[in-house]
KELOKOL-254159 format. One record per atom (N, C-alpha, C): atom name; residue in one letter; chain; x, y, z. Coordinates in nm, 3 decimals, padded with zeros to 5 digits. Example, Ala and Ser with C-alpha at 12.3 -4.5 7.8 and 13.67 -1.06 7.14 Angstrom:
<sites>
{N A A {01.319 -00.569 00.780}}
{CA A A {01.230 -00.450 00.780}}
{C A A {01.320 -00.330 00.780}}
{N S A {01.285 -00.225 00.708}}
{CA S A {01.367 -00.106 00.714}}
{C S A {01.290 00.003 00.787}}
</sites>
This chain:
<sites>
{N X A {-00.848 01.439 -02.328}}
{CA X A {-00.904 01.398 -02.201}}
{C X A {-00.811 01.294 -02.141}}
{N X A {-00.761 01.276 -02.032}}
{CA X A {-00.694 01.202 -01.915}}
{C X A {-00.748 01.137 -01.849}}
{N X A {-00.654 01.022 -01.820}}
{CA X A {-00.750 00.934 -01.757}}
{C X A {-00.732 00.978 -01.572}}
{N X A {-00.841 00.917 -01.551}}
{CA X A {-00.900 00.928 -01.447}}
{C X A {-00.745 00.953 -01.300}}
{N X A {-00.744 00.982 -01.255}}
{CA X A {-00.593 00.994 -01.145}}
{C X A {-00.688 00.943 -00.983}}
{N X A {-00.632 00.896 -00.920}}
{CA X A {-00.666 00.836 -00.792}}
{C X A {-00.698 00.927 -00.705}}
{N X A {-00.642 01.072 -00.690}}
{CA X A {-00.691 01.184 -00.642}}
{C X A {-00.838 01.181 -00.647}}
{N X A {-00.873 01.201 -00.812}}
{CA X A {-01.008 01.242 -00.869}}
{C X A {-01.101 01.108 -00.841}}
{N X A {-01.074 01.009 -00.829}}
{CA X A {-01.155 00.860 -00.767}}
{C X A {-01.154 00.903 -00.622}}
{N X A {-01.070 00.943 -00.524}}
{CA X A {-01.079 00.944 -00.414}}
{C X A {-01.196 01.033 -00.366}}
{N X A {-01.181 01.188 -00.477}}
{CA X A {-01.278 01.292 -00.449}}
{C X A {-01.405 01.247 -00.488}}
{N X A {-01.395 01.194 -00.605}}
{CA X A {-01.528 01.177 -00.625}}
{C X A {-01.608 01.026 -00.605}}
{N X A {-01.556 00.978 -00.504}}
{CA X A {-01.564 00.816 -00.440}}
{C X A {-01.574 00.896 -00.284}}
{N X A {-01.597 00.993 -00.246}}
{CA X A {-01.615 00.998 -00.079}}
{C X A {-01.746 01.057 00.002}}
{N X A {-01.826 01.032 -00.128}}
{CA X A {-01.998 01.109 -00.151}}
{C X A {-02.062 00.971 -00.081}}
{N X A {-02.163 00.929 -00.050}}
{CA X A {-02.254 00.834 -00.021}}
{C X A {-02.272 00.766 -00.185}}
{N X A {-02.239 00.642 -00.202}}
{CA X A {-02.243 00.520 -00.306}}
{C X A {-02.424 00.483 -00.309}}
{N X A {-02.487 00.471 -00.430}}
{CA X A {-02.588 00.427 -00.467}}
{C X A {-02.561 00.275 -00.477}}
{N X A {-02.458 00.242 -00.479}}
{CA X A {-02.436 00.106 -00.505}}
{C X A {-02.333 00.053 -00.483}}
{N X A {-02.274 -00.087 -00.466}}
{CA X A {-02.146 -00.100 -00.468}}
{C X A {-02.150 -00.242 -00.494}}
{N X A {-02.014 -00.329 -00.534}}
{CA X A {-02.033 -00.436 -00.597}}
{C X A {-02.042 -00.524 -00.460}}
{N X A {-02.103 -00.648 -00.506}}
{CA X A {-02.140 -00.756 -00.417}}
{C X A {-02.099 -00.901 -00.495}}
{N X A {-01.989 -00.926 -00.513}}
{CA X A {-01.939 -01.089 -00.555}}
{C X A {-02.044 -01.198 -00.531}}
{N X A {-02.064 -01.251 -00.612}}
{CA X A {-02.205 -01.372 -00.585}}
{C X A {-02.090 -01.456 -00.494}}
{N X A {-02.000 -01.443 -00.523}}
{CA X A {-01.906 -01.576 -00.414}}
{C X A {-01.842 -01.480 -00.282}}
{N X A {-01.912 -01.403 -00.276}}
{CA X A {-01.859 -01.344 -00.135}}
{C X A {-01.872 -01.437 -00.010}}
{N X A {-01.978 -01.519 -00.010}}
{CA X A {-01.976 -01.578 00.068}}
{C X A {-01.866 -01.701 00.126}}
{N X A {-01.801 -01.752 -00.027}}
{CA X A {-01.668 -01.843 -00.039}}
{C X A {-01.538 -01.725 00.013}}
{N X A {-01.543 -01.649 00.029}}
{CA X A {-01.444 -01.512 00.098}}
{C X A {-01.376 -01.615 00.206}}
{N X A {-01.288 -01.623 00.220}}
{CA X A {-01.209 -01.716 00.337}}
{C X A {-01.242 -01.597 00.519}}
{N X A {-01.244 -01.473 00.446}}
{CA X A {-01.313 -01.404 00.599}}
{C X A {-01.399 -01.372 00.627}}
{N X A {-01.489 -01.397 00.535}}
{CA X A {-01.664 -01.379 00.554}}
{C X A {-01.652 -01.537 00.572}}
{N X A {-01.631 -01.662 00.559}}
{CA X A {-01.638 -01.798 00.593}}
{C X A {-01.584 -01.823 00.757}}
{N X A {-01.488 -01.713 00.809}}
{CA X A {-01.421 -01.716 00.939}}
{C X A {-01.528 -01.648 01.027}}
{N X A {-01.623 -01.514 00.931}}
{CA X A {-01.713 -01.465 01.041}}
{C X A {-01.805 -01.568 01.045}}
{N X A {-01.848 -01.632 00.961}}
{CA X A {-01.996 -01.722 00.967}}
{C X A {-01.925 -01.846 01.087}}
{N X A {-01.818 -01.859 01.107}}
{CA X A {-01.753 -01.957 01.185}}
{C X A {-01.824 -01.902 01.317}}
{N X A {-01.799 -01.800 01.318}}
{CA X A {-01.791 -01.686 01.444}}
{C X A {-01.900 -01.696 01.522}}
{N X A {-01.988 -01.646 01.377}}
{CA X A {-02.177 -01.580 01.430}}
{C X A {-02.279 -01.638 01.313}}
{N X A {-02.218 -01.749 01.280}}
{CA X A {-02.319 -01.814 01.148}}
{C X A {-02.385 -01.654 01.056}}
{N X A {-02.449 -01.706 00.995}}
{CA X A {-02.545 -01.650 00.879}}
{C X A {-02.577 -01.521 00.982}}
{N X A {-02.621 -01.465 01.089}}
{CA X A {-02.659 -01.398 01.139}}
{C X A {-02.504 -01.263 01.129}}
{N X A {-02.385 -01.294 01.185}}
{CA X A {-02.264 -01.239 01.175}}
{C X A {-02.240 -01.188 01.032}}
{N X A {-02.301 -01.303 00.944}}
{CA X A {-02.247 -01.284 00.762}}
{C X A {-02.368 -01.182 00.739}}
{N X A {-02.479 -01.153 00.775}}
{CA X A {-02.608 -01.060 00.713}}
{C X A {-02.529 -00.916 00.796}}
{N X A {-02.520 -00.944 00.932}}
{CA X A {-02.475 -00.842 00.996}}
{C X A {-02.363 -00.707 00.873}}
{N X A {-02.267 -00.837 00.851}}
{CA X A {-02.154 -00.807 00.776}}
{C X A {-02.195 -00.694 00.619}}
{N X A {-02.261 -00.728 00.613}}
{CA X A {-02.390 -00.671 00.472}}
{C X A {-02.400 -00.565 00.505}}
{N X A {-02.467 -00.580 00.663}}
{CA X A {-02.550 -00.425 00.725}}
{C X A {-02.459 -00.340 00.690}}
{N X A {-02.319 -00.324 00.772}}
{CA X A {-02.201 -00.275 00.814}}
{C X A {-02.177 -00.235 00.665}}
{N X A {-02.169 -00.308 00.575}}
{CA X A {-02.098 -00.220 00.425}}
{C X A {-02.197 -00.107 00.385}}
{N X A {-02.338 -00.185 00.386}}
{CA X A {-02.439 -00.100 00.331}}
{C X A {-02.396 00.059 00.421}}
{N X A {-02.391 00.060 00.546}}
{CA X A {-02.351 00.136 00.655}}
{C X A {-02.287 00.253 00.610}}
{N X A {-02.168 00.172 00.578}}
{CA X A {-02.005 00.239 00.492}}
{C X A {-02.093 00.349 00.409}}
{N X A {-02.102 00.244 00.300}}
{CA X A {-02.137 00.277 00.158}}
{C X A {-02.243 00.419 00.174}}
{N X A {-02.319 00.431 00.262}}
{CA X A {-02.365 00.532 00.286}}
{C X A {-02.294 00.684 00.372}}
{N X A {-02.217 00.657 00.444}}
{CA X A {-02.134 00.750 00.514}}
{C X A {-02.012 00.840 00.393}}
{N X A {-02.076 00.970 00.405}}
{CA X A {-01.927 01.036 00.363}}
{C X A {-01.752 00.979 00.392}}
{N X A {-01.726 00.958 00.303}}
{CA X A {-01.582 00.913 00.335}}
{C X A {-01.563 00.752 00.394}}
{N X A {-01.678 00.688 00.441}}
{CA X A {-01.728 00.531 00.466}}
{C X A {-01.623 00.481 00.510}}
{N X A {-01.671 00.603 00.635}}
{CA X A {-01.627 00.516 00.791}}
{C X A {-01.717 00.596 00.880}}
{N X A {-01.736 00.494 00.966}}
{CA X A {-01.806 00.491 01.128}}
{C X A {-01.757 00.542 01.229}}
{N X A {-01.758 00.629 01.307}}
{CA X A {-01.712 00.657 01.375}}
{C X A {-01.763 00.557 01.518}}
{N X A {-01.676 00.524 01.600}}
{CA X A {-01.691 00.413 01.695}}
{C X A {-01.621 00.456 01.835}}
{N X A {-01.614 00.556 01.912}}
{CA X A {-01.536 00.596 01.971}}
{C X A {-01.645 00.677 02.147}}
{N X A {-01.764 00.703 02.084}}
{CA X A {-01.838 00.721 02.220}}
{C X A {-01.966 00.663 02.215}}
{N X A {-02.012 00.659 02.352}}
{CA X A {-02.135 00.556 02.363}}
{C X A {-02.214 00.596 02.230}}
{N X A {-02.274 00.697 02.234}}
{CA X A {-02.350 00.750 02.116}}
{C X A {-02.322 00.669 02.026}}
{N X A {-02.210 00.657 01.960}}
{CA X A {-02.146 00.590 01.811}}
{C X A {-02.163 00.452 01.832}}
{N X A {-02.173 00.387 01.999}}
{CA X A {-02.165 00.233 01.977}}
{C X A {-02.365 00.250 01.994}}
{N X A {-02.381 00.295 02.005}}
{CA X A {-02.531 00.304 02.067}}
{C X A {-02.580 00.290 01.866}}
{N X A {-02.541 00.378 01.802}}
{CA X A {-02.587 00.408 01.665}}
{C X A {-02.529 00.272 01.586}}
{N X A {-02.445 00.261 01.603}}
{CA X A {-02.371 00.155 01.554}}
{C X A {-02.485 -00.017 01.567}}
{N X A {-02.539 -00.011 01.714}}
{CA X A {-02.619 -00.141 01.763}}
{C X A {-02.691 -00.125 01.681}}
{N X A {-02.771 -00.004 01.684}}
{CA X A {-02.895 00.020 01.620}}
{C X A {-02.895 -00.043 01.484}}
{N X A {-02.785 -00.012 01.385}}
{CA X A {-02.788 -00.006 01.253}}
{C X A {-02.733 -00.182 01.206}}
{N X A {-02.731 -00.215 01.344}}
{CA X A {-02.671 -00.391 01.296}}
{C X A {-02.736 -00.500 01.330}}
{N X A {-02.882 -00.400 01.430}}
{CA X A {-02.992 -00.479 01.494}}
{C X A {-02.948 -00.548 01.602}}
{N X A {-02.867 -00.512 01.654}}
{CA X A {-02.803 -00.577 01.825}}
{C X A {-02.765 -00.512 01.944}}
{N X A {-02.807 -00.558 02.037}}
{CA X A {-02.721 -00.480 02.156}}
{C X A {-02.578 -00.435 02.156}}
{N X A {-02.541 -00.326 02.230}}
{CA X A {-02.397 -00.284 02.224}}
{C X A {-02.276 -00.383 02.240}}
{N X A {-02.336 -00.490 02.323}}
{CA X A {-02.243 -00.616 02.371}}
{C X A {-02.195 -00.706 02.238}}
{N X A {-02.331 -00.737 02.194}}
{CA X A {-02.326 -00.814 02.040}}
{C X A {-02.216 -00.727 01.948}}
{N X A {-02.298 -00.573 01.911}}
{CA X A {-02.226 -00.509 01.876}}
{C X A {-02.052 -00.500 01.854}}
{N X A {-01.983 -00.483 01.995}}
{CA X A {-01.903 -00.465 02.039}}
{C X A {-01.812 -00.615 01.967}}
{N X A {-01.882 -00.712 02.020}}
{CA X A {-01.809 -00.883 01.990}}
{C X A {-01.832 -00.881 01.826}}
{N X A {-01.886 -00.847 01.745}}
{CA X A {-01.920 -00.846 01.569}}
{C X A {-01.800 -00.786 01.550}}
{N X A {-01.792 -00.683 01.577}}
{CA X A {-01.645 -00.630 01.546}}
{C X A {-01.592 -00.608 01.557}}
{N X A {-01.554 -00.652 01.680}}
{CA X A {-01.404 -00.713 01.729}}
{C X A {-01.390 -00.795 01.620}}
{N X A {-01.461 -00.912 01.595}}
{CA X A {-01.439 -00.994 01.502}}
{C X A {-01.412 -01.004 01.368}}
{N X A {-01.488 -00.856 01.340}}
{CA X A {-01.455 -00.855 01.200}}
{C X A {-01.312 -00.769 01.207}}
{N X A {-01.267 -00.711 01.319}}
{CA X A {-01.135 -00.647 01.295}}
{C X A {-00.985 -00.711 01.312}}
{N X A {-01.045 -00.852 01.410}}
{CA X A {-00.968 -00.970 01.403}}
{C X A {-00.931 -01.063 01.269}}
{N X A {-01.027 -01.047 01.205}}
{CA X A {-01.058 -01.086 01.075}}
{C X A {-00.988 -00.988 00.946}}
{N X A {-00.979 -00.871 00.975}}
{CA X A {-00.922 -00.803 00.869}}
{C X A {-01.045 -00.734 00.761}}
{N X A {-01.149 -00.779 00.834}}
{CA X A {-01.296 -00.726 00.750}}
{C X A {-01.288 -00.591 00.763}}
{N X A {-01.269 -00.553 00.881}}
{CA X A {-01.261 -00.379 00.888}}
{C X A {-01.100 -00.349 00.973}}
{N X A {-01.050 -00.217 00.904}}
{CA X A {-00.887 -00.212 00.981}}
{C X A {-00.878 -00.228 01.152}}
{N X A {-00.784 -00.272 01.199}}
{CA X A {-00.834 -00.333 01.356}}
{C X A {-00.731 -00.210 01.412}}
{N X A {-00.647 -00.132 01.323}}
{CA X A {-00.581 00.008 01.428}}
{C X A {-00.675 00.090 01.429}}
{N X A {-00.711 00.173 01.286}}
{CA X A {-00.837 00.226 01.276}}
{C X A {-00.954 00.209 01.390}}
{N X A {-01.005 00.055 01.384}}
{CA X A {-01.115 00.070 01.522}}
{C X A {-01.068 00.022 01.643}}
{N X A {-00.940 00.047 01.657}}
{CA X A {-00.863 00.033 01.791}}
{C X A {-00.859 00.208 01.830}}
{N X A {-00.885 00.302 01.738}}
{CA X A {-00.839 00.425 01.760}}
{C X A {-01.032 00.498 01.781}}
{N X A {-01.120 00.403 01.718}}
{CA X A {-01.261 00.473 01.763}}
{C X A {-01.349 00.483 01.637}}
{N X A {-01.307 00.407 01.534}}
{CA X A {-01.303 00.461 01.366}}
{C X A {-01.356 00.311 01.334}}
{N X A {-01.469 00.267 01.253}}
{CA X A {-01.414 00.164 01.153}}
{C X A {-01.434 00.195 01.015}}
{N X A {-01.349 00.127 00.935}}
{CA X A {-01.346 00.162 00.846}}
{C X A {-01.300 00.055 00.753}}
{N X A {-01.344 -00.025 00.620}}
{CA X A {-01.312 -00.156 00.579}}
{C X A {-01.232 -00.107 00.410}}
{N X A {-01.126 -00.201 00.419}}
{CA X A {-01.039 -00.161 00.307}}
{C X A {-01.120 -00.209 00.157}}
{N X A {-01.205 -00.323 00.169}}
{CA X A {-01.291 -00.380 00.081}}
{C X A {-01.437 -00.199 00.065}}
{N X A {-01.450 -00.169 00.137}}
{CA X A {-01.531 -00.043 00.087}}
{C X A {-01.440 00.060 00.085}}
{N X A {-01.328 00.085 00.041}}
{CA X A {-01.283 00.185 00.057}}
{C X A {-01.216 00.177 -00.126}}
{N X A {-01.193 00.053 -00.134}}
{CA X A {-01.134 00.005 -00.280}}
{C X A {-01.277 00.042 -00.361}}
{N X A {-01.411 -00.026 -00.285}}
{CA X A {-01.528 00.000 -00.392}}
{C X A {-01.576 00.165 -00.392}}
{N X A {-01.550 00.217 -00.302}}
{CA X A {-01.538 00.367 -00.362}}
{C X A {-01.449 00.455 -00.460}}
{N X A {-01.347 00.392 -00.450}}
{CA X A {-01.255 00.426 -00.554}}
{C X A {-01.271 00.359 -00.693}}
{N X A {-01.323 00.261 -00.709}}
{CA X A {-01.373 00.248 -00.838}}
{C X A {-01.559 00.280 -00.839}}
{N X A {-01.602 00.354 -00.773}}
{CA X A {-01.731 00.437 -00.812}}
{C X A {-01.676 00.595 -00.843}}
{N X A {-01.603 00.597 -00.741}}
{CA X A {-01.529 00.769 -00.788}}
{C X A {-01.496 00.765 -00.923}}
{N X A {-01.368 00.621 -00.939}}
{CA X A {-01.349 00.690 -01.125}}
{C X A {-01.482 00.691 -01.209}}
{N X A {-01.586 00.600 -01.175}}
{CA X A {-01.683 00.598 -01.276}}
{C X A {-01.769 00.768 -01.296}}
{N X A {-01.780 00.808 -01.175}}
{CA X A {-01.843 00.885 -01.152}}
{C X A {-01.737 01.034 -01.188}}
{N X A {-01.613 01.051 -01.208}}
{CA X A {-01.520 01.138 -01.259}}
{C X A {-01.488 01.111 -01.400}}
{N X A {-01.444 00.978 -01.400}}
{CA X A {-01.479 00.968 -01.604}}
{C X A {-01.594 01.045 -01.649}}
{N X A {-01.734 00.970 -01.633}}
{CA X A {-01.858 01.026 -01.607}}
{C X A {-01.860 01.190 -01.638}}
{N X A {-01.796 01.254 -01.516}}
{CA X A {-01.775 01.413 -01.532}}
{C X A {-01.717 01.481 -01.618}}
{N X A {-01.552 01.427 -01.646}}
{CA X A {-01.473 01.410 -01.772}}
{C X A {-01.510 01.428 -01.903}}
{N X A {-01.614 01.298 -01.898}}
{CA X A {-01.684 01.302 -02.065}}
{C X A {-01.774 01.435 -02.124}}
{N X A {-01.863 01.507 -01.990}}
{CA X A {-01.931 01.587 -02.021}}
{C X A {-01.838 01.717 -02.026}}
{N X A {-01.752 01.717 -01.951}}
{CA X A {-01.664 01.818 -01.952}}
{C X A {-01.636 01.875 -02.093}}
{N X A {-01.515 01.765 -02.161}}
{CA X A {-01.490 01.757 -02.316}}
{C X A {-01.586 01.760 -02.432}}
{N X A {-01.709 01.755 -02.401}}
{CA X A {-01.865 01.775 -02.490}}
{C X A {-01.848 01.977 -02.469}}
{N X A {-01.810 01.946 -02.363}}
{CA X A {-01.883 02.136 -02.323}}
{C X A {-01.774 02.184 -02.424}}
{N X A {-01.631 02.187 -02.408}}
{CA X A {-01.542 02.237 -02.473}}
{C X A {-01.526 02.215 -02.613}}
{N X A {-01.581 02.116 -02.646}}
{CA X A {-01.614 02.148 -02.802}}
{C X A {-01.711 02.201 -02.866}}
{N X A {-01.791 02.191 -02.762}}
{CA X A {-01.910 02.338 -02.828}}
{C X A {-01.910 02.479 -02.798}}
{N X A {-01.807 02.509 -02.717}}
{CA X A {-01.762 02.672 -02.665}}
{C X A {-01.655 02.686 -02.802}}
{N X A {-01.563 02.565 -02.810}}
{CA X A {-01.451 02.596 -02.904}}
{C X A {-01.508 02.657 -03.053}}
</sites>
């Protein structure tokens, strides 16, 4: 059995996440400390919404590119499109989510994109192990 290859994390990291890690010191984050600068505690919960968001989307990214998407987008962050719109700008000023990416209509955050890739390997090891069970009982 082989270990896990970044391919096989990518494939099997681009499903909707049951979970994903949350640092008790996320909040000491020097750019989650720049958003709370921004939009206090309200900007930093926002910031939560937005992963949880990810973490649920195939492939965890947003599409951001027509009213619809900013309209869905308000909805899911509990703010008007305006608020909306100024959150993340900020967080793309910030580096929280890629700022070409949602310059192009897309967001998409490199911090959920790393935590899918280590749920993919878990979840392809995971597959792996049962794999090598099967083949020794066919063998």
């Amino acid at each position: 059995m082989g270990a896990v290859t970044d391919e096989d994390a990518l494939a099997y990291g681009s499903g909707r996440m049951e979970y994903f890690s949350h640092d008790s010191r996320a909040h000491d984050d020097f750019k989650c400390r720049m958003l709370m600068v921004k939009g206090g505690l309200e900007a930093y919960g926002r910031w939560w919404l937005l992963c949880e968001a990810l973490a649920d989307m195939k492939g965890h990214r947003l599409p951001y590119s027509s009213d619809d998407d900013r309209a869905m987008a308000a909805m899911v962050l509990m703010c008007d499109e305006a608020e909306c719109d100024e959150f993340l700008g900020w967080c793309a000023g910030l580096g929280l989510i890629e700022p070409e990416l949602f310059g192009d209509g897309v967001i998409v955050s490199s911090r959920m994109v790393r935590n899918s890739m280590e749920f993919g390997r878990k979840r392809a090891a995971g597959a792996m192990g049962g794999k090598s069970r099967k083949a020794k009982q066919i063998a």
